[in-house]
C-alpha positions as CSV (number, residue, x, y, z in Angstrom):
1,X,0.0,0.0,0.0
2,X,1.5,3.3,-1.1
3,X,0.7,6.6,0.4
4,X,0.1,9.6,-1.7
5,X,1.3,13.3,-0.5
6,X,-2.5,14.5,-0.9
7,X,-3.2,11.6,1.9
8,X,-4.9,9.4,-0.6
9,X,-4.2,5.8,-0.3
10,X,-3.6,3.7,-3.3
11,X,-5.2,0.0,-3.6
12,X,-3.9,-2.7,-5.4
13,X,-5.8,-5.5,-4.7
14,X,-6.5,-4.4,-0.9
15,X,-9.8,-4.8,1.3
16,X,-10.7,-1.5,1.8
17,X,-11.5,-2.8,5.0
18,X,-8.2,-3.8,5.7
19,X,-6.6,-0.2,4.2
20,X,-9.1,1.6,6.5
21,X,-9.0,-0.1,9.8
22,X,-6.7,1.9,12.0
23,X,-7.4,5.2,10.5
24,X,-8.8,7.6,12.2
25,X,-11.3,9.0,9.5
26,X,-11.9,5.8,8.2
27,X,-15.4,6.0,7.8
28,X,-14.7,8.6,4.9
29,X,-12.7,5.4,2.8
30,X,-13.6,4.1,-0.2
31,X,-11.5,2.3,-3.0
32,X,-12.8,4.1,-6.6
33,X,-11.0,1.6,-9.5
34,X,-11.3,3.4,-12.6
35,X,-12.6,0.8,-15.6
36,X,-9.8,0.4,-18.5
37,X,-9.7,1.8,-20.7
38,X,-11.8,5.0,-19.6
39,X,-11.7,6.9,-22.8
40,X,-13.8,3.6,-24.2
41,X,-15.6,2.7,-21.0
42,X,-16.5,5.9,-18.5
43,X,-17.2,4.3,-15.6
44,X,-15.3,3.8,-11.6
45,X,-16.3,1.0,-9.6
46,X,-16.7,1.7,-6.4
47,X,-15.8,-0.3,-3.2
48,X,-16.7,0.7,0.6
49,X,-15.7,-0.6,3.4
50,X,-18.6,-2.0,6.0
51,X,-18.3,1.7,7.7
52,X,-18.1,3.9,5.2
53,X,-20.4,6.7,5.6
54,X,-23.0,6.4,2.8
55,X,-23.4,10.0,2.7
56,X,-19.5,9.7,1.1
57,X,-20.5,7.3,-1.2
58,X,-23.4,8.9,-2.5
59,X,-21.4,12.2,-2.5
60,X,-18.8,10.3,-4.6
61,X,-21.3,9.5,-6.8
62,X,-22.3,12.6,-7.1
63,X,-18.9,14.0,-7.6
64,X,-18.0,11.7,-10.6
65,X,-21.3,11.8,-12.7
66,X,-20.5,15.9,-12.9
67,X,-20.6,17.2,-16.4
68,X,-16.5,18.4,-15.7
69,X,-15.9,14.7,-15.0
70,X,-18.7,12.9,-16.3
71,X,-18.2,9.4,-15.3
72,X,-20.7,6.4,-14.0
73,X,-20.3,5.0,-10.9
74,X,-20.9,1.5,-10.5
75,X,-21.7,0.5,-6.5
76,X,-19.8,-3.0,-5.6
77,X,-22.3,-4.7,-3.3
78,X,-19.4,-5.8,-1.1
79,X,-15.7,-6.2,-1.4
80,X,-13.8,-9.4,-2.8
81,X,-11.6,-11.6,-1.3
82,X,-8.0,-10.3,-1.6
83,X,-5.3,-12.7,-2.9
């Protein structure tokens, strides 16, 4: 897992629940996985942990389907399994 300097945490193949366990905010955490290749396909699946806030998930939502941004947002029902 690789931290970013805007705080963002990158996800390769990670639980979100796992990423988001011992952080304090964690209720703000989400994984959004960007569908390849987005020029062809504009959509992000996105993955909450069990205690993310669905106030930031719908907000999310809200966030990518913006004209400037204009993507669709595709819910996961629950994370998979990591490897």
């Amino acid at each position: 897992m690789q931290v970013m300097r805007s705080g963002l945490l990158v996800s390769s193949g990670i639980l979100p629940s796992r990423m988001s366990a011992e952080l304090a905010g964690r209720s703000r955490c989400l994984v959004a996985h960007p569908i390849n290749p987005p020029y062809l396909i504009p959509a992000v699946e996105l993955v909450p942990a069990p205690w993310t806030d669905p106030q930031v998930v719908e907000r999310t939502r809200e966030r990518l389907a913006a004209r400037r941004i204009a993507l669709h947002s595709l819910l996961a029902a629950r994370a998979a399994a990591s490897a």
